[in-house]
mmCIF file as gemmi writes it, N, C-alpha and C atoms, coordinates in Angstrom:
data_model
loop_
_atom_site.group_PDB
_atom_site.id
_atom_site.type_symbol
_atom_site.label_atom_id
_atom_site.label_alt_id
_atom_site.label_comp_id
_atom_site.label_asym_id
_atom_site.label_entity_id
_atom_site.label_seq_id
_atom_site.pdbx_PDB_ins_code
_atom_site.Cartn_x
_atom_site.Cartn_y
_atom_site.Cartn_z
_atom_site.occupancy
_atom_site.B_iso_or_equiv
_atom_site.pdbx_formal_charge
_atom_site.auth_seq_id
_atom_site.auth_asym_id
_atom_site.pdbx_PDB_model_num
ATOM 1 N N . UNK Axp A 1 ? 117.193 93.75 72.812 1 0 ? 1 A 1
ATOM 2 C CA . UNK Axp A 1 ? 116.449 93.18 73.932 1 0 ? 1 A 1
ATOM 3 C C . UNK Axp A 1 ? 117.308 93.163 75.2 1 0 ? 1 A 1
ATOM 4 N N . UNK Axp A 2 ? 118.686 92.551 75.154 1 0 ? 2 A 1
ATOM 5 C CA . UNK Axp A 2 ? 119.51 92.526 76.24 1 0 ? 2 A 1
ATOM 6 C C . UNK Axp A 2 ? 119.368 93.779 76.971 1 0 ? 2 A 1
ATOM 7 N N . UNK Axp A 3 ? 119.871 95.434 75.946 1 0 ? 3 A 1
ATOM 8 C CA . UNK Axp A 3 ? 120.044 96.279 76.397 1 0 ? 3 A 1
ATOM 9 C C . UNK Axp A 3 ? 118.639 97.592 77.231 1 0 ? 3 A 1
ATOM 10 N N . UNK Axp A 4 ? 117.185 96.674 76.587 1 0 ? 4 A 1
ATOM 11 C CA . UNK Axp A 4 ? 116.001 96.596 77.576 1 0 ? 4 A 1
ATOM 12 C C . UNK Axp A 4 ? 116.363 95.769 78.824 1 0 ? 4 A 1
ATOM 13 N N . UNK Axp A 5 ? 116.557 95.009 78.624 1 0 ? 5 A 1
ATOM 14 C CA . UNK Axp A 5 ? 116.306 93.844 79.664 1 0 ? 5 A 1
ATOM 15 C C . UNK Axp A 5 ? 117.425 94.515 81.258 1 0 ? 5 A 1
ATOM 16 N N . UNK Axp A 6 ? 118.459 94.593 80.738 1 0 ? 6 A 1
ATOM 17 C CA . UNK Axp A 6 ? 119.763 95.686 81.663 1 0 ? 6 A 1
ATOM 18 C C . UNK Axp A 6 ? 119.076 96.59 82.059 1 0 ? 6 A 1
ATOM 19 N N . UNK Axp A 7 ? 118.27 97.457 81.388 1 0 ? 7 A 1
ATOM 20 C CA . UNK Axp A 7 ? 117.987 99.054 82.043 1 0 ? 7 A 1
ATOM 21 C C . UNK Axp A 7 ? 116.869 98.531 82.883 1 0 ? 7 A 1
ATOM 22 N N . UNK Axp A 8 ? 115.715 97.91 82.479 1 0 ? 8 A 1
ATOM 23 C CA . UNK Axp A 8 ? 114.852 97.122 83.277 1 0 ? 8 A 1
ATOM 24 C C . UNK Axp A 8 ? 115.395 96.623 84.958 1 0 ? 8 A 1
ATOM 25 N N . UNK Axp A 9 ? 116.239 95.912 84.26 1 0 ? 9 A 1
ATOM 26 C CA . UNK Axp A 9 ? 116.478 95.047 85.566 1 0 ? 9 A 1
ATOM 27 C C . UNK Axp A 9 ? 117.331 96.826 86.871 1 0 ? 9 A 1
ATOM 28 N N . UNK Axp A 10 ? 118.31 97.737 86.223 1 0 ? 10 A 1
ATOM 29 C CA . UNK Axp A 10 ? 118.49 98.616 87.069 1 0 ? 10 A 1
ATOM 30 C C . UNK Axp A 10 ? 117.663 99.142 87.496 1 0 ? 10 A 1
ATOM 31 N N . UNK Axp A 11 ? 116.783 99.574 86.67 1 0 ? 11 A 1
ATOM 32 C CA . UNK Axp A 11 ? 115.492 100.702 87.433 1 0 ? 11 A 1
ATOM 33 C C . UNK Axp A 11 ? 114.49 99.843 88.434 1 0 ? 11 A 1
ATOM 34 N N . UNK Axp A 12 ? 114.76 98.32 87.878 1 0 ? 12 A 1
ATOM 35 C CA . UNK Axp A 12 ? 113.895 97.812 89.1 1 0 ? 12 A 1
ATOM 36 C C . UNK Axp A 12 ? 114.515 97.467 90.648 1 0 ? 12 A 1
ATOM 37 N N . UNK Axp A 13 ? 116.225 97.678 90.305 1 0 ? 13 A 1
ATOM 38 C CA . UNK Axp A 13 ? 116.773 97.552 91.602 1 0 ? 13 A 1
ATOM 39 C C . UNK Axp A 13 ? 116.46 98.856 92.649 1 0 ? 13 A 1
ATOM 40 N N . UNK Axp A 14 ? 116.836 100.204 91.745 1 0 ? 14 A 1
ATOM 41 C CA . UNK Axp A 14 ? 117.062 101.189 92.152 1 0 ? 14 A 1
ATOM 42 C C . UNK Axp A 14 ? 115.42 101.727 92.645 1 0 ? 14 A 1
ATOM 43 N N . UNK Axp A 15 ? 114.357 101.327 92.117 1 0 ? 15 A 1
ATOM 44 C CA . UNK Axp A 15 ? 112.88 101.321 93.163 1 0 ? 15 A 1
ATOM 45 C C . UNK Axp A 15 ? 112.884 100.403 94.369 1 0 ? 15 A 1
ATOM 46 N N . UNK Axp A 16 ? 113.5 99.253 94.142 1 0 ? 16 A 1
ATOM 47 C CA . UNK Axp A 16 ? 113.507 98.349 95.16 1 0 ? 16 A 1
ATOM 48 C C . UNK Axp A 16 ? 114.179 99.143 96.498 1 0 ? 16 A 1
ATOM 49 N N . UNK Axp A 17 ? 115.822 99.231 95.919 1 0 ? 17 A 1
ATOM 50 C CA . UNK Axp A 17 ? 116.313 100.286 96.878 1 0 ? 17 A 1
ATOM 51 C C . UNK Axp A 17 ? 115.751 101.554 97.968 1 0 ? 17 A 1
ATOM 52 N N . UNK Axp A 18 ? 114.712 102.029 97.126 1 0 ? 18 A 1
ATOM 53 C CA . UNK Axp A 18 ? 114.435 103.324 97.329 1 0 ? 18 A 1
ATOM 54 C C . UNK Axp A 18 ? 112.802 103.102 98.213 1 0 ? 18 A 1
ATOM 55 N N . UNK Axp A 19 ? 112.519 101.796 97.872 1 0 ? 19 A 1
ATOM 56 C CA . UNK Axp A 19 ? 111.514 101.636 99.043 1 0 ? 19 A 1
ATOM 57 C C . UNK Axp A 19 ? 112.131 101.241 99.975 1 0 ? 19 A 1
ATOM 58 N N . UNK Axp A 20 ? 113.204 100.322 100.538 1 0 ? 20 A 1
ATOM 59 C CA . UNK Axp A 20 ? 113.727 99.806 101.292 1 0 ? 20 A 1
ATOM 60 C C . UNK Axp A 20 ? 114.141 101.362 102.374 1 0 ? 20 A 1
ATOM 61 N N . UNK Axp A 21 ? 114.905 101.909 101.499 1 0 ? 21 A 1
ATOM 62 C CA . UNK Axp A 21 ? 115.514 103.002 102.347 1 0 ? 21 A 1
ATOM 63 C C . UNK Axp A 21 ? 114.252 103.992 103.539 1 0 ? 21 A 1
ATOM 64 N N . UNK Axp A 22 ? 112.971 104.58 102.048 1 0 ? 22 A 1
ATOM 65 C CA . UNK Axp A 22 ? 111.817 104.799 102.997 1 0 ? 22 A 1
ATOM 66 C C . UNK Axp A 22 ? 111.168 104.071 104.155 1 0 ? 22 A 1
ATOM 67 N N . UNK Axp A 23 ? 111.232 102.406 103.828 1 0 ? 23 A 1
ATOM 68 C CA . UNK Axp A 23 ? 110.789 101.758 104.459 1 0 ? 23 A 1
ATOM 69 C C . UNK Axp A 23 ? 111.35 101.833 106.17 1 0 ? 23 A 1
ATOM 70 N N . UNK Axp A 24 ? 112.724 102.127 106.364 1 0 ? 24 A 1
ATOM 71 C CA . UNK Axp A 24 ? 113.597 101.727 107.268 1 0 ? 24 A 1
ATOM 72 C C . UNK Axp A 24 ? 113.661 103.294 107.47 1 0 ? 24 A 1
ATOM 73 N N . UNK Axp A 25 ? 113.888 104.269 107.215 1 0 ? 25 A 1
ATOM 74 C CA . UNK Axp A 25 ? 114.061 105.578 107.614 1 0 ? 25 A 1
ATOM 75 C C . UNK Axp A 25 ? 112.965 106.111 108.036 1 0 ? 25 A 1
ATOM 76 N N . UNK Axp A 26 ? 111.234 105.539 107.645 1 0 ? 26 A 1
ATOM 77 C CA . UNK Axp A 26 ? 110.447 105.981 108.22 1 0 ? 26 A 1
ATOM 78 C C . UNK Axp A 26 ? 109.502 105.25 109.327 1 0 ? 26 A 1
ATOM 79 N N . UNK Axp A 27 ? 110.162 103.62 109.236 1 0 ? 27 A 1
ATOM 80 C CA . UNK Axp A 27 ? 110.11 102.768 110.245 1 0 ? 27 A 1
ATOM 81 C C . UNK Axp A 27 ? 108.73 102.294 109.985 1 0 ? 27 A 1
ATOM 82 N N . UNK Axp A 28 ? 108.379 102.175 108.693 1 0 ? 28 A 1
ATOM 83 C CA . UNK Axp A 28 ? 106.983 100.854 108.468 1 0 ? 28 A 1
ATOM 84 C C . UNK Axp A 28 ? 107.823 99.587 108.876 1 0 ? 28 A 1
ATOM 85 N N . UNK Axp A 29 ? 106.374 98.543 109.265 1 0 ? 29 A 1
ATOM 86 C CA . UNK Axp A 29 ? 106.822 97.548 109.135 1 0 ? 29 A 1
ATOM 87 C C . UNK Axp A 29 ? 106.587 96.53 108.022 1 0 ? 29 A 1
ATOM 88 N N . UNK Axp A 30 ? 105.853 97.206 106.943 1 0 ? 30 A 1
ATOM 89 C CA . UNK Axp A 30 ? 105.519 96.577 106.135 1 0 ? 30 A 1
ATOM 90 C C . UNK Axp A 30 ? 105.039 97.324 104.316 1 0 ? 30 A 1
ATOM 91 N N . UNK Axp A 31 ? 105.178 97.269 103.204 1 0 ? 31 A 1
ATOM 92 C CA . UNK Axp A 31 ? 105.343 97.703 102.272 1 0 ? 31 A 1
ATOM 93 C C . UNK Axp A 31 ? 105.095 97.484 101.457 1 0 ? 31 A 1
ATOM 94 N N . UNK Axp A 32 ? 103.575 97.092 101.231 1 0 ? 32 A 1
ATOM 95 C CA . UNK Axp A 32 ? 102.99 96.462 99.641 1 0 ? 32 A 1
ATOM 96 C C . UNK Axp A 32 ? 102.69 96.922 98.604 1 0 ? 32 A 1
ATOM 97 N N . UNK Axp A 33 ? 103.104 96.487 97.546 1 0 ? 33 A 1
ATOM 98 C CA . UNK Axp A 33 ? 102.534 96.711 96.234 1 0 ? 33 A 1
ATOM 99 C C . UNK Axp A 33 ? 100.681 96.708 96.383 1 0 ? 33 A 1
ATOM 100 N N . UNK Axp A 34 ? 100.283 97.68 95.347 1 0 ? 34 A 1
ATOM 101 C CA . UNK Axp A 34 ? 99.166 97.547 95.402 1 0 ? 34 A 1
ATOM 102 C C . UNK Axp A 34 ? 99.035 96.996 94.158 1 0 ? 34 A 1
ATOM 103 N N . UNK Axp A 35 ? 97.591 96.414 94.275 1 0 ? 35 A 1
ATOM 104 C CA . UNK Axp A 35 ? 97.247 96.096 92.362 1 0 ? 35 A 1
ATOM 105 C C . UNK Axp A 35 ? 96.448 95.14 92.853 1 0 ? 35 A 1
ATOM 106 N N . UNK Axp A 36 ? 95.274 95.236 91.37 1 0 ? 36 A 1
ATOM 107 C CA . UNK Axp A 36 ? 94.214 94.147 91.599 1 0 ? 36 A 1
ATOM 108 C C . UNK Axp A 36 ? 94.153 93.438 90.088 1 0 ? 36 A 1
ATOM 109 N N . UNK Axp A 37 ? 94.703 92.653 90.096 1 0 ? 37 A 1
ATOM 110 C CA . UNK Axp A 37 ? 94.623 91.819 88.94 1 0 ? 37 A 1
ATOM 111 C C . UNK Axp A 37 ? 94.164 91.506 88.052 1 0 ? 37 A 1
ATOM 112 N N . UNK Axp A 38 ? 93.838 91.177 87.154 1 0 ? 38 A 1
ATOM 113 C CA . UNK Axp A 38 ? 92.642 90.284 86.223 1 0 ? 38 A 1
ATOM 114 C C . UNK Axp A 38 ? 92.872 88.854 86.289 1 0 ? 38 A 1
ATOM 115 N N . UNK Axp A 39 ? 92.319 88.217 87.124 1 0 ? 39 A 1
ATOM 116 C CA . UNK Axp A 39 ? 92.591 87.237 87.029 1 0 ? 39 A 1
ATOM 117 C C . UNK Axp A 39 ? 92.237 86.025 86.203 1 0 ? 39 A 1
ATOM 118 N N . UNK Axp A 40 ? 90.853 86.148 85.586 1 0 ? 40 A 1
ATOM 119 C CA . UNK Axp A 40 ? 90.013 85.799 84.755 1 0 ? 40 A 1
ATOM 120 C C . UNK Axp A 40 ? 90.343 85.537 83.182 1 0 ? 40 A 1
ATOM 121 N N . UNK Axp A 41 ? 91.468 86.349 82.7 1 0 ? 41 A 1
ATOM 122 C CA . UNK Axp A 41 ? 92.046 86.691 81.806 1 0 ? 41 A 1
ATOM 123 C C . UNK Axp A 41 ? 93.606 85.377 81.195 1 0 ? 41 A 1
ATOM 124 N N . UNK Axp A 42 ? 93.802 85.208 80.105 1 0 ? 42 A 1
ATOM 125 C CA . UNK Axp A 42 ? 94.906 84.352 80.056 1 0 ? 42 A 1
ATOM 126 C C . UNK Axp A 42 ? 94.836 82.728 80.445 1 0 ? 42 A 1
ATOM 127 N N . UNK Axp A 43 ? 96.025 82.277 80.323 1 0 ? 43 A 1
ATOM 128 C CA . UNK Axp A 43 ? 95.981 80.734 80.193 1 0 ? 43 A 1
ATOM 129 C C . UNK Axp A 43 ? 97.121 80.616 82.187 1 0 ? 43 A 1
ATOM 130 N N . UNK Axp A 44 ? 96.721 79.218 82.533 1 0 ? 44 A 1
ATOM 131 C CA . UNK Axp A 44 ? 97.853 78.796 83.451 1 0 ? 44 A 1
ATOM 132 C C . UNK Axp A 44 ? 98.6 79.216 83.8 1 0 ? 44 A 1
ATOM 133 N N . UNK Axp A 45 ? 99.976 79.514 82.885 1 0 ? 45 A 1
ATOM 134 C CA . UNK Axp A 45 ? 101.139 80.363 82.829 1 0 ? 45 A 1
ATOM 135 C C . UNK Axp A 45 ? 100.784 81.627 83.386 1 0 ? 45 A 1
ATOM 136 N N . UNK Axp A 46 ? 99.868 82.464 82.814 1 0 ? 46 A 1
ATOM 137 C CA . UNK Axp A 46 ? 99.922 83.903 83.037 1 0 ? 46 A 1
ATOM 138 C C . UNK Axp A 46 ? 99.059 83.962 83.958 1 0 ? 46 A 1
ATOM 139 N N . UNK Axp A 47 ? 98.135 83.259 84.401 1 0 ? 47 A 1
ATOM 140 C CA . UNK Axp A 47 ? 97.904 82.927 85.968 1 0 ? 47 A 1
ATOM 141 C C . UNK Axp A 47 ? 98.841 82.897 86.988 1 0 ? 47 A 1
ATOM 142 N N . UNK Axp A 48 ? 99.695 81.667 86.73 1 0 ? 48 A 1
ATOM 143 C CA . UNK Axp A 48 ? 100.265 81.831 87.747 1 0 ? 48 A 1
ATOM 144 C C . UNK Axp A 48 ? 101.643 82.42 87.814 1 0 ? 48 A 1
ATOM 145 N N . UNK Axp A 49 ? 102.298 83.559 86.836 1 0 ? 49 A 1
ATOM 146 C CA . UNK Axp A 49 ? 102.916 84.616 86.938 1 0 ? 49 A 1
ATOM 147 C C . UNK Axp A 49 ? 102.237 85.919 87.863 1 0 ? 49 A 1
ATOM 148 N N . UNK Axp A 50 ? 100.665 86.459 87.612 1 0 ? 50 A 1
ATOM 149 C CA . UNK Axp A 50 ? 100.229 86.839 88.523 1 0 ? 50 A 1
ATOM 150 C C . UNK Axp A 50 ? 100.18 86.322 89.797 1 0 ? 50 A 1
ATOM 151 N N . UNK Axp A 51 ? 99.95 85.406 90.289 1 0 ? 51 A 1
ATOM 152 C CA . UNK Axp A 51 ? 99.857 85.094 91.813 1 0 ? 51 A 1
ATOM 153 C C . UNK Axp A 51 ? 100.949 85.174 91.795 1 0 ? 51 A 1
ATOM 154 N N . UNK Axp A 52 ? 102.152 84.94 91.769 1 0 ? 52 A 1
ATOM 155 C CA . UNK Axp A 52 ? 103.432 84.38 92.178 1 0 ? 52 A 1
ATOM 156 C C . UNK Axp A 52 ? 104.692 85.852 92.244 1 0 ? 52 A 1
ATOM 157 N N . UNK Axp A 53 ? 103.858 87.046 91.824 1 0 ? 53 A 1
ATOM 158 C CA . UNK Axp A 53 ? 104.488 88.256 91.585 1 0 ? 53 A 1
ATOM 159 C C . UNK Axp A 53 ? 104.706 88.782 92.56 1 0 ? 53 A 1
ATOM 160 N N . UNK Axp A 54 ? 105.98 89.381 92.944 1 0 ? 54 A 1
ATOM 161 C CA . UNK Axp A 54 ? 106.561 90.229 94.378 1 0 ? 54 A 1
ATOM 162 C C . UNK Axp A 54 ? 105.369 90.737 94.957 1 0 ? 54 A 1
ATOM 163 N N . UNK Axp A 55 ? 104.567 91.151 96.21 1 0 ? 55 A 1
ATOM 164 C CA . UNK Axp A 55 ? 103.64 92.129 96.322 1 0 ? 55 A 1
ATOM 165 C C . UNK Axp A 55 ? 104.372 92.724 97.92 1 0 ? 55 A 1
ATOM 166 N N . UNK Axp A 56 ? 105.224 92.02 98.393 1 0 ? 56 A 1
ATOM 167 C CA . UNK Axp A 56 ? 105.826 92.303 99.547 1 0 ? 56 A 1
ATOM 168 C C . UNK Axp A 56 ? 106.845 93.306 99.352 1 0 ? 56 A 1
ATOM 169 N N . UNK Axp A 57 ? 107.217 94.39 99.022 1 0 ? 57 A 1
ATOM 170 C CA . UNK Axp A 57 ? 108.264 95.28 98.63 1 0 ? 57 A 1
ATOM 171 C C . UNK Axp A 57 ? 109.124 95.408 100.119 1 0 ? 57 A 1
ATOM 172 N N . UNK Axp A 58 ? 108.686 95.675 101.002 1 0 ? 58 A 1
ATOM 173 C CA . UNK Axp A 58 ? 109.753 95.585 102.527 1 0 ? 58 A 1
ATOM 174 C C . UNK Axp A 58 ? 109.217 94.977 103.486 1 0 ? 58 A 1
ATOM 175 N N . UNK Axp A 59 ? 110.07 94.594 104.715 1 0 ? 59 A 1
ATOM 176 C CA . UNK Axp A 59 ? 109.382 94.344 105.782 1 0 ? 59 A 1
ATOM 177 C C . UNK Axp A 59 ? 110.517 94.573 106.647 1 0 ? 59 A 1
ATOM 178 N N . UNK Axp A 60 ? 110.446 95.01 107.545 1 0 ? 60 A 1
ATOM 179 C CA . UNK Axp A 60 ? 110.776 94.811 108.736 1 0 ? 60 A 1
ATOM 180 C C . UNK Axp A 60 ? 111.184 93.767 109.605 1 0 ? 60 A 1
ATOM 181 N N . UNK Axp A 61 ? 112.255 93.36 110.389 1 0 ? 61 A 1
ATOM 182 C CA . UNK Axp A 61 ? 112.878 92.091 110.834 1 0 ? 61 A 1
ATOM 183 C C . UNK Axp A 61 ? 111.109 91.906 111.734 1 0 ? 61 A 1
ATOM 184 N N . UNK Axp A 62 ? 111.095 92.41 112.326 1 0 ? 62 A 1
ATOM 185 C CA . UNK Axp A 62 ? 109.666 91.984 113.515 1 0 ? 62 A 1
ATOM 186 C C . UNK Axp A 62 ? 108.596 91.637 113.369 1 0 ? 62 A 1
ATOM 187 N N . UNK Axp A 63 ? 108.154 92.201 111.618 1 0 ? 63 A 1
ATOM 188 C CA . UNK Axp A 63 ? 107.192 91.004 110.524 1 0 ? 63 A 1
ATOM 189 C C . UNK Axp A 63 ? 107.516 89.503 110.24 1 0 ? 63 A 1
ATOM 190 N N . UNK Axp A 64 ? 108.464 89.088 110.153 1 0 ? 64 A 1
ATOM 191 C CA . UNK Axp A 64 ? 109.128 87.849 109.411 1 0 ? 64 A 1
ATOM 192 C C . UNK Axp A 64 ? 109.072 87.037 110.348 1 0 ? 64 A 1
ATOM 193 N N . UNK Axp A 65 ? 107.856 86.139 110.14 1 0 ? 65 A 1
ATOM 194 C CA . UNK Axp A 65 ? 108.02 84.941 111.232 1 0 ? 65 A 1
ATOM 195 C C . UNK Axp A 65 ? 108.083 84.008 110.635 1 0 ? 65 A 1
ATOM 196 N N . UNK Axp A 66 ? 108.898 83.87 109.959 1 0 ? 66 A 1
ATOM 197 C CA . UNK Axp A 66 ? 109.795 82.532 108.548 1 0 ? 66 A 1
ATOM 198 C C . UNK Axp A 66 ? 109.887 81.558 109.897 1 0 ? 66 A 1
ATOM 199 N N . UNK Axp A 67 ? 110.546 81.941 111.033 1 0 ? 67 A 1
ATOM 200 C CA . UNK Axp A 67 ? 111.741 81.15 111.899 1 0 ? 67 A 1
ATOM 201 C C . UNK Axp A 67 ? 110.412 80.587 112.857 1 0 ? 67 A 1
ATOM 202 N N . UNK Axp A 68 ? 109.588 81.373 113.146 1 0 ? 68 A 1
ATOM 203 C CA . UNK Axp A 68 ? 108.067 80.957 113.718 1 0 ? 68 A 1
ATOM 204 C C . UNK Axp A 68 ? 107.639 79.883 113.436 1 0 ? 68 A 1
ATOM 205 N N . UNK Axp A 69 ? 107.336 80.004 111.953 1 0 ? 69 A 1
ATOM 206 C CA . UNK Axp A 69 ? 106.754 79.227 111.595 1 0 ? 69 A 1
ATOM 207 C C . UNK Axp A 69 ? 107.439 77.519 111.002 1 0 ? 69 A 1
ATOM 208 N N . UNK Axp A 70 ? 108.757 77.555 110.629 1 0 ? 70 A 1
ATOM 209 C CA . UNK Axp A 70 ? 109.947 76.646 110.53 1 0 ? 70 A 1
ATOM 210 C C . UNK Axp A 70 ? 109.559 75.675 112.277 1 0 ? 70 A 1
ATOM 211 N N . UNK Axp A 71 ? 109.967 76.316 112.995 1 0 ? 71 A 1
ATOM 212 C CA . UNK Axp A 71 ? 109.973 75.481 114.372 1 0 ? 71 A 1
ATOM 213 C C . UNK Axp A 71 ? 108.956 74.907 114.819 1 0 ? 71 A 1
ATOM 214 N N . UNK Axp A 72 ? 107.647 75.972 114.309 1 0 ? 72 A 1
ATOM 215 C CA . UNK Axp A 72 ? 106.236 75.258 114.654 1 0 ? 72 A 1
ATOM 216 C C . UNK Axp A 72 ? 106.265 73.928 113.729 1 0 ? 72 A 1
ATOM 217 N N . UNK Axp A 73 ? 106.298 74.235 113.031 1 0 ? 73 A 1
ATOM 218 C CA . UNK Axp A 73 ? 106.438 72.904 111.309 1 0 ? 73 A 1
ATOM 219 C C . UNK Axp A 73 ? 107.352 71.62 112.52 1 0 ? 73 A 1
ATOM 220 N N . UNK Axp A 74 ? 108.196 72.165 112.613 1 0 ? 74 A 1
ATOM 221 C CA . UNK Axp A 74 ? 109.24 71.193 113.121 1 0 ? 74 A 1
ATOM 222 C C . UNK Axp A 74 ? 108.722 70.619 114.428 1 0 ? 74 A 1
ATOM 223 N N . UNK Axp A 75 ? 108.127 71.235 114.834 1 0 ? 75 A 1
ATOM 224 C CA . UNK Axp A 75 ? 107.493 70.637 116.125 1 0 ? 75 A 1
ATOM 225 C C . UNK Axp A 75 ? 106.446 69.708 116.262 1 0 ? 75 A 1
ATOM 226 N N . UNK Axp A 76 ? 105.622 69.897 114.814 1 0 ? 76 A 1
ATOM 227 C CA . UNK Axp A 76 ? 104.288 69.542 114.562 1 0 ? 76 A 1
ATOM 228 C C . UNK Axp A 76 ? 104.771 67.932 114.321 1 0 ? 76 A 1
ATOM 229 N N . UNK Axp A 77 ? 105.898 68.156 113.394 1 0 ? 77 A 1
ATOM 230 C CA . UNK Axp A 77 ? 106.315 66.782 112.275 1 0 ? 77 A 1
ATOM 231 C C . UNK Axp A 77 ? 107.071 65.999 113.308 1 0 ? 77 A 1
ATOM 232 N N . UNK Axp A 78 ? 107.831 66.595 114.337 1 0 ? 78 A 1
ATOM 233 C CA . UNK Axp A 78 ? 108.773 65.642 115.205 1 0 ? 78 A 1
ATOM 234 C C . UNK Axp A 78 ? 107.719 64.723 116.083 1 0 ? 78 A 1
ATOM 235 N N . UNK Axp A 79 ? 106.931 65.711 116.386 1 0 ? 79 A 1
ATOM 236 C CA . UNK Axp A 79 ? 105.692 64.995 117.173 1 0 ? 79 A 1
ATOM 237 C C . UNK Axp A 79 ? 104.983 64.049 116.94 1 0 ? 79 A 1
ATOM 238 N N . UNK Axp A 80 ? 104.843 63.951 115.355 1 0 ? 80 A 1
ATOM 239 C CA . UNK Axp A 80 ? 103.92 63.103 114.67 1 0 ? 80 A 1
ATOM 240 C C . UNK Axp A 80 ? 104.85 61.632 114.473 1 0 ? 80 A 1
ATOM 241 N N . UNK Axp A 81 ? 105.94 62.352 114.072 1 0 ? 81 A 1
ATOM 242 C CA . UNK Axp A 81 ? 106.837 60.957 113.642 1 0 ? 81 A 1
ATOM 243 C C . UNK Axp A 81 ? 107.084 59.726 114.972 1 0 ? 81 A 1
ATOM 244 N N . UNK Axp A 82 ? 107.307 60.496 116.031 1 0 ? 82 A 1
ATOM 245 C CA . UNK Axp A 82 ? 107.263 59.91 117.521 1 0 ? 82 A 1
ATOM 246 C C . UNK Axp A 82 ? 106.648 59.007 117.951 1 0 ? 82 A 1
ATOM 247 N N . UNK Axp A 83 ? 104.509 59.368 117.452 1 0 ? 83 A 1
ATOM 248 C CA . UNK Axp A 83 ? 103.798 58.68 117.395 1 0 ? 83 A 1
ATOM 249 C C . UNK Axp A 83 ? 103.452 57.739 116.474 1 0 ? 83 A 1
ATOM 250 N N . UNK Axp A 84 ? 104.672 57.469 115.587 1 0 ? 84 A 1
ATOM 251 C CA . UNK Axp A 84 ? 104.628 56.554 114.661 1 0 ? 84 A 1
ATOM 252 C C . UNK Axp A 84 ? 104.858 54.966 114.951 1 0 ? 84 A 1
């Protein structure tokens, strides 16, 4: 199992890699997995292993509004607490 689990885990770096590189050499800004699920299928767990599965394979710094959305948050909550 270990020695699945090792080759697994390389071949999934070395796709990861290899979208990244397309991603940036051909200048997307963005890089999704496709797939449509069953969602209907299975218990909790394997529910929410599907939702919770990579579907973002690259992005681009000029997609990522992590920092956008952090400051808006922060702005929202400083504001609120003020009016406390």
């Amino acid at each position: 199992m270990k020695k699945y689990k090792d080759y697994f885990e390389s071949l999934y770096t070395e796709v990861c890699k290899e979208v990244e590189d397309i991603g940036k050499r051909e200048q997307y800004d963005l890089i999704i997995k496709k797939e449509e699920p069953e969602l209907q299928s299975g218990g909790i767990s394997e529910l929410q292993f599907k939702v919770g599965i990579k579907t973002v394979l690259y992005h681009s710094t000029e997609v990522d509004i992590t920092t956008q959305v952090i400051d808006n948050l922060n702005k929202k909550y400083s504001a609120a607490s003020k009016g406390k």
